[in-house]
Backbone as CSV, one residue per row, in Angstrom:
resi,resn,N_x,N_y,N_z,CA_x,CA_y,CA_z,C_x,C_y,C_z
1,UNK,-3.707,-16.480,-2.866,-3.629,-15.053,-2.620,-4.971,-14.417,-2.984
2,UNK,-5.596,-13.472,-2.120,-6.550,-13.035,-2.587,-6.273,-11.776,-3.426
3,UNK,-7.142,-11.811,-4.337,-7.213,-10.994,-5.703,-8.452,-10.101,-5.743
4,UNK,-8.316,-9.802,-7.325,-9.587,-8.156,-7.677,-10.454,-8.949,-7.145
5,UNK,-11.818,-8.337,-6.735,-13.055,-8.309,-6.238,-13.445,-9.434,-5.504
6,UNK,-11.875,-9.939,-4.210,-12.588,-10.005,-3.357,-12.086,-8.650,-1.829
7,UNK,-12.829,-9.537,-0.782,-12.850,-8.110,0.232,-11.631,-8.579,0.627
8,UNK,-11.495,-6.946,1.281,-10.125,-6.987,2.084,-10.186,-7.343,3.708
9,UNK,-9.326,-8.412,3.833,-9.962,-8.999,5.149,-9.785,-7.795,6.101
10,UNK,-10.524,-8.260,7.401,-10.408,-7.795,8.547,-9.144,-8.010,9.178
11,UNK,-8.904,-6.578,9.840,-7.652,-6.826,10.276,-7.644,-5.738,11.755
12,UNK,-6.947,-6.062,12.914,-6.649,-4.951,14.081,-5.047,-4.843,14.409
13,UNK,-4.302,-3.637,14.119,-2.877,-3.898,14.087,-2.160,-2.802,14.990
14,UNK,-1.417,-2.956,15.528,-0.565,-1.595,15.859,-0.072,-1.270,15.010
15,UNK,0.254,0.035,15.156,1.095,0.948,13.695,1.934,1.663,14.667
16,UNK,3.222,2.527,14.099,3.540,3.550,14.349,2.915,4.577,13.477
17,UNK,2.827,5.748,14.272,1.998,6.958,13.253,3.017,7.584,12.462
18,UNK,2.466,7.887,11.559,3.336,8.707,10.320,3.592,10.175,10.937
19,UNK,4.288,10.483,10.385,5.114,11.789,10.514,5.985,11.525,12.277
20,UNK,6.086,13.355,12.499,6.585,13.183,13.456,6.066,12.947,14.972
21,UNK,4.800,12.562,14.769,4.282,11.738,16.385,4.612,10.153,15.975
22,UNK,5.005,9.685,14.679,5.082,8.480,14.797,6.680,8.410,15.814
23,UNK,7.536,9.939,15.735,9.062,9.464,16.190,8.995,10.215,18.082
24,UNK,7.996,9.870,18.926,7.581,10.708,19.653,8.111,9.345,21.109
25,UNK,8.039,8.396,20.709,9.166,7.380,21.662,7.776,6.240,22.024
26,UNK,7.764,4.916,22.403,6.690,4.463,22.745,5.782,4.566,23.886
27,UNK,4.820,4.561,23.442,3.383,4.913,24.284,2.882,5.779,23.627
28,UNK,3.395,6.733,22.944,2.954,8.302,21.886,3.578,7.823,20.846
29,UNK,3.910,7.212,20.175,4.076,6.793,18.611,3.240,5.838,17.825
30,UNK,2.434,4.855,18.884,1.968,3.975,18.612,-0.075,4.272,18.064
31,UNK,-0.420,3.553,17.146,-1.964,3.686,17.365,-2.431,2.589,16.939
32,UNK,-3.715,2.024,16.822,-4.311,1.146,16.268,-5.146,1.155,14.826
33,UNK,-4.945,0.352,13.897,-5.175,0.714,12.289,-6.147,-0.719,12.785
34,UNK,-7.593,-0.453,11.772,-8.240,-1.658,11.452,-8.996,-1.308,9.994
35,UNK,-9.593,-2.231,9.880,-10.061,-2.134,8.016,-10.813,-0.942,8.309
36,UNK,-11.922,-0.603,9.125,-12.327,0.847,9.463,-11.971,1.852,9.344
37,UNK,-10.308,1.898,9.559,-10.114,3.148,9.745,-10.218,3.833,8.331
38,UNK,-9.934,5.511,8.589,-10.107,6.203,7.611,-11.249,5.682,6.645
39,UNK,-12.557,4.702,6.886,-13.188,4.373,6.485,-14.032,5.358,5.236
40,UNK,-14.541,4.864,4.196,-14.895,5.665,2.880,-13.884,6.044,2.160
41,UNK,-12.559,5.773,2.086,-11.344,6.408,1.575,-11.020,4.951,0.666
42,UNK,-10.223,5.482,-0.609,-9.393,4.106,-0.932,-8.252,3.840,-0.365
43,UNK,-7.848,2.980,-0.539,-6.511,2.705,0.300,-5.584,1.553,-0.774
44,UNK,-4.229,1.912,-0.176,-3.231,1.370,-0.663,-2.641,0.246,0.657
45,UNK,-2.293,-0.920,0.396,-1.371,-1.188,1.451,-0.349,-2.076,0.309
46,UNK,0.835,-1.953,1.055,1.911,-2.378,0.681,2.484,-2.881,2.114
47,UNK,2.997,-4.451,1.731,4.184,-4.960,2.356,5.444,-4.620,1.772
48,UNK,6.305,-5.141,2.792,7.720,-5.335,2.658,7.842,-6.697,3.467
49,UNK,9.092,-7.481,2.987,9.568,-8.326,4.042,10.007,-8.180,5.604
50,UNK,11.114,-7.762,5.635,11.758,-7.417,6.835,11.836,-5.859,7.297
51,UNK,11.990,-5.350,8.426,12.547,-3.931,8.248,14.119,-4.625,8.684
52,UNK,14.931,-3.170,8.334,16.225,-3.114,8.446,16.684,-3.936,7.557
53,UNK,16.677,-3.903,6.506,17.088,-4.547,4.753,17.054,-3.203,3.774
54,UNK,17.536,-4.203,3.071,18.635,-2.890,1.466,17.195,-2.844,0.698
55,UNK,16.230,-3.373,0.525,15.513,-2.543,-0.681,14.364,-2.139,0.048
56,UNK,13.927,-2.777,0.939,12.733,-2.124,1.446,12.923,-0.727,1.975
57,UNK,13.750,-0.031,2.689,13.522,1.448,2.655,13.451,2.383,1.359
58,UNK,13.898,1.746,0.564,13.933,2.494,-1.002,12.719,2.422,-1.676
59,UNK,11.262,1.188,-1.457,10.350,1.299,-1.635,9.366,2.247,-0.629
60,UNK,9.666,2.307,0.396,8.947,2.824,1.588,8.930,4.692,1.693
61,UNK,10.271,4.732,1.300,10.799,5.977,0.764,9.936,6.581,-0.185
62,UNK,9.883,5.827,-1.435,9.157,6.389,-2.598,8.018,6.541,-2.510
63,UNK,7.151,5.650,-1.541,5.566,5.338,-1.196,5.141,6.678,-0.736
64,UNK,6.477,7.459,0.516,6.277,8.282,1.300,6.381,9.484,0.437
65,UNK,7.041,9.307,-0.464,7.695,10.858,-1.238,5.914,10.707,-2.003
66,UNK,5.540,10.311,-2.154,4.446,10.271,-2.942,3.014,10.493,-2.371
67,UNK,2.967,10.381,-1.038,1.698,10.624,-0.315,0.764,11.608,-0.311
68,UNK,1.458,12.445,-0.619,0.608,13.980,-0.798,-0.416,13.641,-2.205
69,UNK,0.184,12.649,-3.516,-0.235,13.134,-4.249,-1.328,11.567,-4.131
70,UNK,-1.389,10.702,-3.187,-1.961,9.336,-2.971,-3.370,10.291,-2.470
71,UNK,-3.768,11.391,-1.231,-4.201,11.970,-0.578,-4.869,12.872,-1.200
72,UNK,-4.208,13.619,-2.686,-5.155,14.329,-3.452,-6.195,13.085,-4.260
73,UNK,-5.970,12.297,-4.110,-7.011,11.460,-4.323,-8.064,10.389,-3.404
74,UNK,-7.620,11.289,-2.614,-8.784,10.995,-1.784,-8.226,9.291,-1.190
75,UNK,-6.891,8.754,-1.023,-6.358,7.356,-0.930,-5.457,7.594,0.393
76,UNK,-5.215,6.942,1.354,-4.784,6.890,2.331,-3.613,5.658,1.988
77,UNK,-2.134,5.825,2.374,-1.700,4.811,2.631,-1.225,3.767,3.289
78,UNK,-0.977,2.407,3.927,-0.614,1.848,4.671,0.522,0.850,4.764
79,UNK,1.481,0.696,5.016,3.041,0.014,5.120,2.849,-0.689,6.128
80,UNK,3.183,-2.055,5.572,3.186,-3.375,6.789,4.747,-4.572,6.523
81,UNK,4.342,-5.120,7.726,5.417,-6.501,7.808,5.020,-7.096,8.952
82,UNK,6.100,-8.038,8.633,5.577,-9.000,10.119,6.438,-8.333,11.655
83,UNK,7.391,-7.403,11.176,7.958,-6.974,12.391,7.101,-6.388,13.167
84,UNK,7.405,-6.036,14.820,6.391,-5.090,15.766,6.856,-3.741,15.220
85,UNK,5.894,-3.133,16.218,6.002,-1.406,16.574,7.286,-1.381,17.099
86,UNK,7.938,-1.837,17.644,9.083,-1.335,18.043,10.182,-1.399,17.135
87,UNK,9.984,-2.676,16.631,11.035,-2.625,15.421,10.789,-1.730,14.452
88,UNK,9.718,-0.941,14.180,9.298,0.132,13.049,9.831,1.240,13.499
89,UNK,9.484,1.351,14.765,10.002,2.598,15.165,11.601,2.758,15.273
90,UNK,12.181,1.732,15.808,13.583,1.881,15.951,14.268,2.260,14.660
91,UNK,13.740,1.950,13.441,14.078,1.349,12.026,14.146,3.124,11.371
92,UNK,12.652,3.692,11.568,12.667,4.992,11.271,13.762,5.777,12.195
93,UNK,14.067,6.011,13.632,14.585,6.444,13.729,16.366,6.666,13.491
94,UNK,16.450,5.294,12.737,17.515,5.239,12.525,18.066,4.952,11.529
95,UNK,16.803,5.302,10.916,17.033,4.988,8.871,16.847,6.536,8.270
96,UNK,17.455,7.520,7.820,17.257,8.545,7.174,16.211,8.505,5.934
97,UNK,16.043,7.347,5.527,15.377,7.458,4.237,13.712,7.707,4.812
98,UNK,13.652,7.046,5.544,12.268,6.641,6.171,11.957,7.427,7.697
99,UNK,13.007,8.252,8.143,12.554,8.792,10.066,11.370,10.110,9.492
100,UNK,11.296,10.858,8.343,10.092,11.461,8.137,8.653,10.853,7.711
101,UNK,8.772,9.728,7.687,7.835,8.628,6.791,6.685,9.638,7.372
102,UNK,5.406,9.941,6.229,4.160,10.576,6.470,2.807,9.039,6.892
103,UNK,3.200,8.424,6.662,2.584,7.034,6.642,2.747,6.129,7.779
104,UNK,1.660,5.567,8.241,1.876,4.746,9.122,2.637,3.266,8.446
105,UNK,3.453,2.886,9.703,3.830,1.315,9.605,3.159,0.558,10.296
106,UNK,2.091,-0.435,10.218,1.698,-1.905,10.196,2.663,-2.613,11.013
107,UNK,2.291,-3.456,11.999,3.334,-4.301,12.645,1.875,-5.390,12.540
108,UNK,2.101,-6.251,11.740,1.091,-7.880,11.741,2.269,-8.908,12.018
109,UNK,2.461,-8.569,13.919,3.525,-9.692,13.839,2.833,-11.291,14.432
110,UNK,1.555,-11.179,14.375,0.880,-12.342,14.127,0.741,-13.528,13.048
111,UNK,1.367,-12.087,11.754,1.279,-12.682,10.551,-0.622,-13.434,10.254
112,UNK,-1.304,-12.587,10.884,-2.875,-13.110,10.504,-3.160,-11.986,9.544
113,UNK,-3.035,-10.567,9.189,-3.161,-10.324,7.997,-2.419,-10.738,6.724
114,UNK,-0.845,-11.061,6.907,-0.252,-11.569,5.820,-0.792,-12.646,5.396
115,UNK,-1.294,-14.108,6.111,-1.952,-15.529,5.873,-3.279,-14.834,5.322
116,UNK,-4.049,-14.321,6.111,-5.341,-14.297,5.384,-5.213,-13.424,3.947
117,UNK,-4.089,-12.658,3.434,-3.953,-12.264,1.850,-3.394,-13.252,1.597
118,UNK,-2.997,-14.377,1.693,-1.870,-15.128,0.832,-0.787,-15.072,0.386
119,UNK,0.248,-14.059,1.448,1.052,-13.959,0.776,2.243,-13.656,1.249
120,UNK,2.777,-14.759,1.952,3.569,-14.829,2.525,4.350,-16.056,1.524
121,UNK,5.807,-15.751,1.634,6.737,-16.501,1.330,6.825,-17.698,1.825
122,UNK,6.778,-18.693,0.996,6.926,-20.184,1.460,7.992,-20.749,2.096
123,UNK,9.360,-20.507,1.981,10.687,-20.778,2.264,10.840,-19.858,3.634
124,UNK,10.870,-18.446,3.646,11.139,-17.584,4.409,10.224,-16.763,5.613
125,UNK,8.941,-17.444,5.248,7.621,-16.924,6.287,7.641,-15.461,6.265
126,UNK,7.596,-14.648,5.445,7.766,-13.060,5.381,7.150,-12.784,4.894
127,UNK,5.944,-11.703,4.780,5.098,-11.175,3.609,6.257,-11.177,2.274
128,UNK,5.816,-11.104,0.988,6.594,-11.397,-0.123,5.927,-9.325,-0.583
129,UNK,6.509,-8.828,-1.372,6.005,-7.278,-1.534,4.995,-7.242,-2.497
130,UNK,3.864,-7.378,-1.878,2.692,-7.465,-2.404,2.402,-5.999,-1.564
131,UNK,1.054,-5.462,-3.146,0.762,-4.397,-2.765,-0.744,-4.280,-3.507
132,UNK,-1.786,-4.028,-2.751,-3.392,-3.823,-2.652,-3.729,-2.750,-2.501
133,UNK,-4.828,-2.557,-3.613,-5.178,-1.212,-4.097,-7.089,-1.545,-3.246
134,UNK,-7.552,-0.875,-2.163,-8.746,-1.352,-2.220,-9.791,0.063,-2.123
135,UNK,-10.807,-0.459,-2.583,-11.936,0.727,-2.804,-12.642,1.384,-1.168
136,UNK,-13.521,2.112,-1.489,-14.115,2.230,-0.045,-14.842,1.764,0.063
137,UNK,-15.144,0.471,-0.223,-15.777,-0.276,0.179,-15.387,-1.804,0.310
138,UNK,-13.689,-1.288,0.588,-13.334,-2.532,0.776,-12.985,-3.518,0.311
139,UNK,-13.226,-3.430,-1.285,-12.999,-4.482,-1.927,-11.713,-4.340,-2.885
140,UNK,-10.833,-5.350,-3.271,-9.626,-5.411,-3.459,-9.926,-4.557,-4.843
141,UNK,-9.077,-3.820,-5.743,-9.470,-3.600,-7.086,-7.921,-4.117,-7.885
142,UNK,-6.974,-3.808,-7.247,-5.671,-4.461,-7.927,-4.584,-4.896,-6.488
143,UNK,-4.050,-5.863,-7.222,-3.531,-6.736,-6.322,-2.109,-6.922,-7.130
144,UNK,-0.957,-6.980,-6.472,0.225,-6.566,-7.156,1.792,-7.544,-5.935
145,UNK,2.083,-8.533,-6.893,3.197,-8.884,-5.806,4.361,-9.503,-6.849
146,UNK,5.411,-8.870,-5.785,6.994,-8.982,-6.324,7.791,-10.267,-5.472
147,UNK,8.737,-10.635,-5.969,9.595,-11.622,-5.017,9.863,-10.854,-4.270
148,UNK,11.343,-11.071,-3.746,11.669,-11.076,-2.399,12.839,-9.590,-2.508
149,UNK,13.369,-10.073,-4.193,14.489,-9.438,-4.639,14.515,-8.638,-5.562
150,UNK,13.349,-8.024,-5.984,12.743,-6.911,-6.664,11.838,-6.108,-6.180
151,UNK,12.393,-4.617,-5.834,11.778,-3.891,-5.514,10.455,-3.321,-6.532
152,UNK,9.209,-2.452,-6.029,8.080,-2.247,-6.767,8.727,-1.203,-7.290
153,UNK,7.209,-0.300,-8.325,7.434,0.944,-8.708,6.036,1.686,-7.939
154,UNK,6.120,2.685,-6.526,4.975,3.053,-6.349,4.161,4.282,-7.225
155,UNK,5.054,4.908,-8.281,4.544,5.776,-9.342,3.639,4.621,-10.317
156,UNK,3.710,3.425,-10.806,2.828,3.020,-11.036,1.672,1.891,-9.924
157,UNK,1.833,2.357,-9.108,0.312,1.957,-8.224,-0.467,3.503,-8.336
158,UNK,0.445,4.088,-8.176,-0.534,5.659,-8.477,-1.153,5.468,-9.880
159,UNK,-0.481,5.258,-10.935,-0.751,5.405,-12.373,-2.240,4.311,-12.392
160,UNK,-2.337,3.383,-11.639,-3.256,2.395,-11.792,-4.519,3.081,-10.411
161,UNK,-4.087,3.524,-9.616,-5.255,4.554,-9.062,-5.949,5.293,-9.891
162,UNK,-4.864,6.071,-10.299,-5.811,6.790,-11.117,-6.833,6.290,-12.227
163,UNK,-6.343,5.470,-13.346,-7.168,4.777,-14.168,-8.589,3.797,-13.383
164,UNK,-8.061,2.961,-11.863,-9.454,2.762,-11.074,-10.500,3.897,-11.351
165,UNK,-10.140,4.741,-10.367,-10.840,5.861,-9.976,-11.683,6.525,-11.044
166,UNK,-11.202,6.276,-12.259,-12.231,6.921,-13.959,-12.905,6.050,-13.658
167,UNK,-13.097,4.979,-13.339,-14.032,4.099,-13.697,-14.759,3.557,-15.140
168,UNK,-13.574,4.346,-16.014,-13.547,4.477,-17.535,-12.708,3.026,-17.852
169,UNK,-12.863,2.898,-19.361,-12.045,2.055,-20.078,-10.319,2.876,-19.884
170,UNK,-9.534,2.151,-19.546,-8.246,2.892,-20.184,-7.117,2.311,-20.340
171,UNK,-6.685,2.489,-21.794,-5.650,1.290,-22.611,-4.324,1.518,-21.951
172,UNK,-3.822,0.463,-22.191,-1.637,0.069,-21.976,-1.456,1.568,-21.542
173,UNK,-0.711,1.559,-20.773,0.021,2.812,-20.641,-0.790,3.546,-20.667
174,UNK,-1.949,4.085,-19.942,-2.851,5.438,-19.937,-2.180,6.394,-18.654
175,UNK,-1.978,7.278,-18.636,-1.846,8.784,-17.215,-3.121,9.442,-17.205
176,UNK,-3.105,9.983,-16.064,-4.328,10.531,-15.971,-3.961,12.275,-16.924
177,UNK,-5.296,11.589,-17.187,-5.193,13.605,-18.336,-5.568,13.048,-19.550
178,UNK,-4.841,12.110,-20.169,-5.048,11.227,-21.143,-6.652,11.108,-21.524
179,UNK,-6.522,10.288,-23.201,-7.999,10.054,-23.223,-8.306,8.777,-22.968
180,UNK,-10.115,8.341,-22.107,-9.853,6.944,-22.124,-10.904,6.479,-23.221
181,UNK,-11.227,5.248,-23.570,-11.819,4.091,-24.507,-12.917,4.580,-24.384
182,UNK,-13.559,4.776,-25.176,-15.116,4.855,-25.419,-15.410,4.316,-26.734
183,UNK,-16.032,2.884,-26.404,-16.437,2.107,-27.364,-17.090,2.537,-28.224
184,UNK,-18.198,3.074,-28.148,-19.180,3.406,-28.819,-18.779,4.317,-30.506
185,UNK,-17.670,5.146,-29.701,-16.759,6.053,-30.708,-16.365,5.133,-31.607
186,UNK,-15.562,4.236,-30.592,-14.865,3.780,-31.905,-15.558,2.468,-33.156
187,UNK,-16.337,2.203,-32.646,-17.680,1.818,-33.552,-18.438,2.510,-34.231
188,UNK,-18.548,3.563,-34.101,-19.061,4.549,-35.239,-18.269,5.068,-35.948
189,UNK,-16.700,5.331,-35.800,-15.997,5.438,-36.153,-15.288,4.308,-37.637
190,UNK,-15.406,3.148,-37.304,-15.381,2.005,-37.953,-16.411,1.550,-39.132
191,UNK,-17.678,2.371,-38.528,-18.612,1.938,-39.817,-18.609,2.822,-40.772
């Protein structure tokens, strides 16, 4: 699986678009996402296994309830699987949790972005819910994956954005607002 500091591969995918042109029927729901896009931005991507399953809309949900505050930081997010555009789209329109989704869905039903992260399920060939935090420049900074049968927490991929983004030291459990590590203090402090 690729991990912190290396790059995030190249990738060209269909998506459905977030909000409501993503629910606009196909030919107008659809666009193309590549590592470019929204280029200079950080980015989040998160898999799921399947669409149309019991925990993945409950992660996808929370990702979405949260976007506004992914966006005040300047972070764009992205939702993938190995299903197509059509199966994304059908899924939103007929999943309440997810038919407002602000976020695009990822269809890698090539499964060439899931292989080239590593991280696909061995038994079941499905992305496993791995979730990548990468800089604008591409390069991975946290790398985060669950089985099959545990859903994430996307309030802490935010909590770990934020501590990236200081580019500061910052201990167990830091929020942003908090103070972070400054060595120096606490070495003068000590003598």
């Amino acid at each position: 699986m690729l991990t912190v500091g290396d790059k995030f591969p190249a990738f060209k995918l269909t998506a459905v678009k977030g909000g409501k042109e993503g629910l606009l029927g196909p030919g107008k729901s659809f666009t193309e996402i590549t590592e470019t896009t929204d280029s200079g931005k950080w980015k989040v991507v998160f898999f799921w296994p399947k669409d149309f399953t019991f925990i993945c809309p409950t992660e996808i949900a929370a990702f979405g309830k949260l976007n506004g505050e992914f966006a005040d930081r300047d972070t764009v997010l992205y939702g993938a699987s190995t299903d197509s555009e059509f199966v994304h789209l059908n899924w939103r329109v007929y999943n309440e949790d997810i038919r407002n989704l602000e976020i695009p869905m990822l269809a890698d039903t090539k499964r060439e972005l899931s292989e080239a992260l590593g991280i696909l399920d061995k038994n079941e060939g499905v992305p496993l819910r791995a979730t990548f935090i990468v800089d604008p420049e591409g390069t991975i900074q946290w790398a985060a994956v669950n089985g099959l049968n545990v859903g994430r927490n996307p309030q802490e991929v935010l909590r770990v954005l934020d501590a990236l983004q200081t580019d500061e030291l910052c201990p167990c459990n830091w929020e942003k607002g908090k103070d972070v590590l400054k060595p120096q203090e606490l070495f003068e402090k000590a003598a």
